[in-house]
Every structure is written in C-alpha cells, then in structure tokens.
C-alpha positions as CSV (number, residue, x, y, z in Angstrom):
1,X,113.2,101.9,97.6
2,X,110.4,104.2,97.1
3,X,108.9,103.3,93.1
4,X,110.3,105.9,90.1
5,X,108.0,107.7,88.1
6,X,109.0,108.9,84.7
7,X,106.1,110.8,83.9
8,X,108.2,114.1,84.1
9,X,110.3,113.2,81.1
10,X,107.6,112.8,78.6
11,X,107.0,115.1,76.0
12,X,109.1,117.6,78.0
13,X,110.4,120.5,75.7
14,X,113.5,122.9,76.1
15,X,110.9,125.8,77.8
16,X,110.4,123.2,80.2
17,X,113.7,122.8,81.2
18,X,116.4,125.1,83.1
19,X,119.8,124.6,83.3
20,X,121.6,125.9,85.9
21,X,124.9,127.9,85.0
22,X,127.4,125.3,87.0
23,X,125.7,122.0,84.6
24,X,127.9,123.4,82.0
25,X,131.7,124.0,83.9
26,X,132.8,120.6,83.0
27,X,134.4,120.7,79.4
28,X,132.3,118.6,76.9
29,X,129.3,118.9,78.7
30,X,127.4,121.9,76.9
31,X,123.5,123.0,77.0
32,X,122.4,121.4,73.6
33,X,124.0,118.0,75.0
34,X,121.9,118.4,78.1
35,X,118.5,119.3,76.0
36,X,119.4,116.2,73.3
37,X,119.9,113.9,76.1
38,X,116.7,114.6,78.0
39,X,114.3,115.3,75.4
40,X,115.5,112.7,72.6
41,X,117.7,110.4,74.0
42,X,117.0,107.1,75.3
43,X,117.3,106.5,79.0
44,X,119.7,103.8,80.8
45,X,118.8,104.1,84.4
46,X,117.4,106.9,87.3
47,X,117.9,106.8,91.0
48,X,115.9,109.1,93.2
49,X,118.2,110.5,95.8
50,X,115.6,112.3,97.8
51,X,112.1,114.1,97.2
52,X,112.2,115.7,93.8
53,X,116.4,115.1,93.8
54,X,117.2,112.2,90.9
55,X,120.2,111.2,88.6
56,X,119.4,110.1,85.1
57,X,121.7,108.5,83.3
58,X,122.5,108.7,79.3
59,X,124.7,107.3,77.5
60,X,127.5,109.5,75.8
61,X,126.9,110.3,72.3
62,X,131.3,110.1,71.8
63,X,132.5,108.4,75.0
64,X,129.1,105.6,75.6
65,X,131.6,103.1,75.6
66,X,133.7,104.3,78.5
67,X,131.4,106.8,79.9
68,X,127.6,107.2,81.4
69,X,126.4,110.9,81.5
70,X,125.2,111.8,84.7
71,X,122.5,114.9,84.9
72,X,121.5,115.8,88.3
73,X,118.2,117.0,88.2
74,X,115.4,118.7,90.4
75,X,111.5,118.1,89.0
76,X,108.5,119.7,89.2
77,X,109.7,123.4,90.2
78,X,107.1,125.4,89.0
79,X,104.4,125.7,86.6
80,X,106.9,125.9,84.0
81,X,109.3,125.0,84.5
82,X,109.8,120.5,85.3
83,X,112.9,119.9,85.4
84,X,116.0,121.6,86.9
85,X,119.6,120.8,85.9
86,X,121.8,121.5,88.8
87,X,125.2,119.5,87.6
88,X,126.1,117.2,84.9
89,X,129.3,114.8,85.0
90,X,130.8,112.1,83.0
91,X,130.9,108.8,84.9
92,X,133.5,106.3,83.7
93,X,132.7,102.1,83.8
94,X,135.3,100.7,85.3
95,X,136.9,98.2,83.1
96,X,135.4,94.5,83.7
97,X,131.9,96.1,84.9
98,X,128.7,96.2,83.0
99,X,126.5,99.2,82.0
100,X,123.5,100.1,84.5
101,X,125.5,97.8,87.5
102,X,123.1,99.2,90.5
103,X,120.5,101.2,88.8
104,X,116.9,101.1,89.0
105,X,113.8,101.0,87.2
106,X,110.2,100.8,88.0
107,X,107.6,98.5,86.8
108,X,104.1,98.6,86.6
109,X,101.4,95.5,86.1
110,X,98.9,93.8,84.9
111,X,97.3,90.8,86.0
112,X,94.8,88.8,83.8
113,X,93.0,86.3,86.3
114,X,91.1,84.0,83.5
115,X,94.4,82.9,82.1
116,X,96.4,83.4,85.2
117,X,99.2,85.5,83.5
118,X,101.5,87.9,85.7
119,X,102.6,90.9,82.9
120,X,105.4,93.3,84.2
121,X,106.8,96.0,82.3
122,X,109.2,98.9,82.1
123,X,107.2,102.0,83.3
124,X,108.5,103.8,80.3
125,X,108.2,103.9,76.5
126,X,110.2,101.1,74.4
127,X,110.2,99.6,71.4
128,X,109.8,95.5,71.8
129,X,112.5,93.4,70.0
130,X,112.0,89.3,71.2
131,X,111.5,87.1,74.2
132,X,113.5,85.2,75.8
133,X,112.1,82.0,77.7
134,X,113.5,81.4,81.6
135,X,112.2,78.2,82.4
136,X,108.1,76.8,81.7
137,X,106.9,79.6,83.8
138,X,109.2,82.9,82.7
139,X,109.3,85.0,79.8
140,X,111.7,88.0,79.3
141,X,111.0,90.5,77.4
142,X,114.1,92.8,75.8
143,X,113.9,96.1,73.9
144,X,115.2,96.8,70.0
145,X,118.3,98.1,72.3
146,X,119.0,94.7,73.8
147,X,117.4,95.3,76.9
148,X,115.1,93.7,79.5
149,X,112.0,95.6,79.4
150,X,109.3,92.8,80.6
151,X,108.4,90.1,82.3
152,X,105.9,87.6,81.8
153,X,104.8,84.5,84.1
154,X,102.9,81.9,83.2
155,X,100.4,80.1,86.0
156,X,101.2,82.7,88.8
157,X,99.3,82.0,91.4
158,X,100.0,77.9,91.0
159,X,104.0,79.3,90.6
160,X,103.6,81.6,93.9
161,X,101.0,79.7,95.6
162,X,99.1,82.3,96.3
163,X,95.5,82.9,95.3
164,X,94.6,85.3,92.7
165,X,93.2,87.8,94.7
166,X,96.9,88.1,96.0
167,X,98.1,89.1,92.8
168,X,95.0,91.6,91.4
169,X,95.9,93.6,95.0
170,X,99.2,95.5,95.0
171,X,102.5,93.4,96.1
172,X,105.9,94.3,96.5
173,X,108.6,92.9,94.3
174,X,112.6,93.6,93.7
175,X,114.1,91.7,90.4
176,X,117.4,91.7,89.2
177,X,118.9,90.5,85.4
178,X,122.4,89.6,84.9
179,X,123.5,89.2,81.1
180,X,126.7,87.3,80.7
181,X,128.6,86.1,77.3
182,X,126.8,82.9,77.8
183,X,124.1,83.3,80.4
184,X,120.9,85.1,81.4
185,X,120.4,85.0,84.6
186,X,117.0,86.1,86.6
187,X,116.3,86.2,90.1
188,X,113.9,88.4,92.7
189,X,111.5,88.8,95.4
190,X,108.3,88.9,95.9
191,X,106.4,89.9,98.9
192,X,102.3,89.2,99.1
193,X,100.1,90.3,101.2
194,X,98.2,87.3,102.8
195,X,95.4,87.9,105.5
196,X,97.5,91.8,106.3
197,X,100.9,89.8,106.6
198,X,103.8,89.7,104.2
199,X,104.6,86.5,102.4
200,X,107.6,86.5,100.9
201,X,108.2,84.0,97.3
202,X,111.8,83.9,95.7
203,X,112.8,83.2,92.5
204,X,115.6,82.4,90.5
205,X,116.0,81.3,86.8
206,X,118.8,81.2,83.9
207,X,118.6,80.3,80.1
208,X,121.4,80.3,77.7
209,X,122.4,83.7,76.3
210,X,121.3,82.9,72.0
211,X,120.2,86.1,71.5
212,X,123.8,88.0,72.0
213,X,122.4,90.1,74.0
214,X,125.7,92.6,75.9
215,X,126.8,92.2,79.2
216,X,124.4,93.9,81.5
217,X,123.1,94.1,84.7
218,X,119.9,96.3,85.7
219,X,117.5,95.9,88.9
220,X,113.9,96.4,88.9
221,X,111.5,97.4,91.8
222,X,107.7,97.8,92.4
223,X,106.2,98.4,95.9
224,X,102.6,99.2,97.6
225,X,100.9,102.3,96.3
C-alpha cells in the first residue's frame, strides 16, 4: 500500500474546502458537521482509494459509539481549493468488532545510530499519554485518546540483524496492534534492503493490557520513498 500523507489536512480552513451538493443528502450529515470534523476534529483512520481519491474517518459527535463518519474526499484541486467533499455516510461497527478494524496509517522515522534506537511514529499530530513496554526490545507509545501512536526499539540492528546502515537507508515495514480486555498484542514486517535484495524480519510481541486501554485494532505501513 502506497504510504498516506496527511499534510493536506493541516491548518486547512473552510475557504479551503468545497462541499459538493450530494455530501449533504443523507439526513444528519450537514455542512458545519463536515467543516468541524475536518478542521477540528481528531482523525481515526484514512485509506487512499486511488490518486487524490481517500476516505477519512471521524468519529460521530452523537452516534461514535455505533457509528464512524465516512467523508469521501478529493485533494489538491486547485490553488484554492484542497480538499473536495464528494459524499459523506455514516458507517455502523458491527456489534463484537473494534474501531479502526482495517484502517491505515503512515509512519515516518528516525534512526539514531550511536545508541542504536529505531523511533517510529504516527505521521500526524498527537498529544503523548504513556508507554507501554512489549518485551526488552519494544516500547509502544499511545496518545491522550488511548491510542498507539509510536514505536520504539531498543538495539535494532542486534534485534534485526542487520547492520545499521540498513536501518539509516529507507525500509519497508507493515505493523499491526490488537487491543484486547486483557492483551496488547504487536506483530509486523519488516523488509531490508541488503546488498539491492529484500530481507524480510518478523516480529511479534504481547504485554498485559494495565493501562485499560479500549478494544482496538489499527495497522500501520511505511514503504521506500
């Protein structure tokens, strides 16, 4: 999957913003609901259908416990105007599933070769809450909204066995979080690029769930510039 910028939502104002006259057919889905949502509200998950073509998801201001809002949106359409409303649904969660079950975020990285720490994070603004550890080697990072934002590992290239060349260079990675009652479980996939080949590394790591964080499951992705 093809990395998500969310550059296009920051600091984006109502001029910036045109809503199409079908957004609004549904009942309770209304212009100033659209504008809060995109400009103020906090973001649960994007997937890029196709060049320019994304849904953004929001949670409902009335029905967030039964219902995602869906905005399908078109960027970058002019000069003026970014972003393009072109419909707008409610989404129900089916009962026994968790919020943001198959939606994607991107990270971006840092790599600090003296201490040999591997620091992902959310490509997007967040305010940090705690950490949770995931083994000697993992630390998860989650949001003041109870959500995985970051990931830290300790002694990467010894963890990966890679050198740490491998991991200042750009790699490809998927990760996925499940949050049970009692559980937090992390696993992904790393792909290096060794001598122009792929090498791929898996991982998988759980930790008791002490921090009561909600039942959730979210994916994250970064890939080769």
């Amino acid at each position: 999957m093809e990395p998500i910028s969310l550059s296009f939502l920051e600091g984006i104002t109502k001029e910036q913003i045109d809503i199409l006259p079908h957004a609004t057919e549904r009942d309770e889905i209304h212009k100033e609901l659209l504008y809060n949502c995109i400009i103020e509200d906090d973001l649960v998950g994007i997937l890029k259908q196709r060049k320019n073509r994304y849904r953004i998801y929001y949670k409902h201001p009335t029905k967030g416990e039964s219902h995602d809002l869906v905005i399908v949106i078109d960027v970058k359409i002019s000069s003026t105007i970014i972003i393009k409303v072109v419909t707008a649904y409610l989404k129900q969660l089916k009962e026994g599933c968790v919020k943001m079950k198959a939606k994607y975020f991107e990270l971006v990285k840092k790599y600090d070769a003296q201490s040999d720490i591997l620091y992902m994070h959310k490509d997007m603004e967040y305010k940090y809450r705690e950490s949770v550890e995931m083994g000697d080697k993992f630390i998860l990072d989650f949001d003041s909204n109870h959500k995985p934002v970051a990931l830290e590992i300790l002694d990467a290239s010894t963890f990966f066995n890679v050198n740490k060349l491998s991991l200042k260079r750009n790699f490809e990675m998927k990760m996925h979080v499940q949050i049970e009652k009692d559980r937090i479980y992390l696993k992904g996939l790393f792909k290096f690029f060794v001598h122009n080949k792929k090498c791929p590394s898996a991982f998988a790591q759980d930790t008791a769930n002490d921090i009561d964080a909600p039942l959730l499951a979210t994916s994250f992705e970064m890939a080769t510039a």
